[in-house]
Residue, then its C-alpha position, 0 to 999 in steps of 0.5 A: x590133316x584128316x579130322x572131322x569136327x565134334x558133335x554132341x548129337x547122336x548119330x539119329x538127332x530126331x525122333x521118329x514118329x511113333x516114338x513111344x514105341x522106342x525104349x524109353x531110355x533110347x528116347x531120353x537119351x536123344x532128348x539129353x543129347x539135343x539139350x547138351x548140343x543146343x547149350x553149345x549153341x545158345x552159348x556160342x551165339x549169345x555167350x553164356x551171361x546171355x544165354x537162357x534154358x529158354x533159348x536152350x529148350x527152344x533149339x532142343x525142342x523139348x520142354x522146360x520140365x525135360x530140361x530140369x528132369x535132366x540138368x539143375x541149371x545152364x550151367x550144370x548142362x554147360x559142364x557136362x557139354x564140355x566133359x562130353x567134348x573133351x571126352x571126344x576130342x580125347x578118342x579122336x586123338x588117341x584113335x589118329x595117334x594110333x593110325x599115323x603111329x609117329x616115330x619121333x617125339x618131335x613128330x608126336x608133337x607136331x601130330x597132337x598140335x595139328x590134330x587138336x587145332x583141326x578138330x577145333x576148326x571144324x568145330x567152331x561153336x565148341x572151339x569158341x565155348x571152350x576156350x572163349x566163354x567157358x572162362x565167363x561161366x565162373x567158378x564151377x567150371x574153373x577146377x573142371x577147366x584146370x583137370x583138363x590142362x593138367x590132362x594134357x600137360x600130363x600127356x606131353x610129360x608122357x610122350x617125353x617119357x616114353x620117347x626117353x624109354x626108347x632111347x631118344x634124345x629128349x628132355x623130360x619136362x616138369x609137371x608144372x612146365x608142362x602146366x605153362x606150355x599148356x596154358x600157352x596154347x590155350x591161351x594163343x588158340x583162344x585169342x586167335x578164336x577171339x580175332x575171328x569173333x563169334x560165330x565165324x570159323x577160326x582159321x587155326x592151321x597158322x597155329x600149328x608152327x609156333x605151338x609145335x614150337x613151343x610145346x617141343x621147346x621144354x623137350x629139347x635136350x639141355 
């Protein structure tokens, strides 16, 4: 599967000497972007109870105030990093959806599976953020974790949906079915993430049989 890895960073992480002749929004922009890819860091190295602005600014190689000028907290900076991943993730599997162009529901199934647990391995500090720590940094991010799920149980609702619009043999599952199969990948990937252990590039290609299974399972006619 052809997938590449995510990045927070710009295509240009650093700036250049002579940097004040830069739009100042260009600038700040590169600094924000930095300060977002070194929380992924610190977070997958230290874990986020352990984790500090300190060891965030060092990495991005800004001060403490360009820090505050941009987020109130590790964690507001942690929130934000996930949004702009999963945002990512989304394109990317919405652009190779569109390129592979599968006929069957079955086949979207297995493409969506393969695709995201590639994109994960190629991106071992968000696949272990993500699905690992995120779950440590508490409440604030406990209803953005929950709109993630319920997006992409949503999404394997629609495959089902359009693949019964066009005449395919296929069960449409209920929101809250979905909701569970969902959880179960996550929860499958995250412990496979967690056996490798932090730092290290989860092999999550073994994945992809028995979550295509059960994702497939809830849409299999009755």
């Amino acid at each position: 599967m052809g997938t590449s890895g995510i990045s927070l960073l710009p295509d240009r992480p650093d700036l250049p000497r002579g940097r004040s002749a830069l739009p100042e929004t260009q600038v700040e922009a590169v600094q924000r972007a930095r300060i977002l890819q070194a929380t992924l860091e610190e977070i997958a190295e230290h874990g986020f109870q352990h984790s500090s602005v300190t060891g965030i600014t060092k990495r991005a190689r800004v001060s403490r105030t360009t820090f505050y000028d941009n987020f109130n907290s590790k964690t507001e900076a942690f929130a934000q990093a996930h949004i702009e991943a999963v945002s990512q993730l989304a394109e990317i599997l919405r652009s190779l959806n569109e390129t592979a162009a599968p006929k069957t529901w079955r086949e979207r199934v297995e493409l969506g599976v393969s695709a995201y647990l590639s994109i994960l391995e190629d991106s071992p500090q968000i696949a272990y953020c993500f699905l690992v720590e995120l779950r440590a940094a508490g409440e604030p991010l406990r209803a953005q974790t929950e709109f993630v799920m319920g997006s992409h149980a949503r999404l394997l609702v629609k495959v089902a949906e359009r693949a019964l619009a066009s005449g395919e043999d296929v069960r449409v599952p209920t929101p809250a079915e979905a909701l569970a199969v969902m959880g179960g990948t996550d929860e499958l990937t995250a412990r496979e993430i967690r056996t490798f252990g932090r730092g290290a590039k989860p092999k999550l290609s073994r994945l992809v049989e028995p979550i295509t299974q059960l994702q497939s399972a809830i849409l299999l006619p009755e």
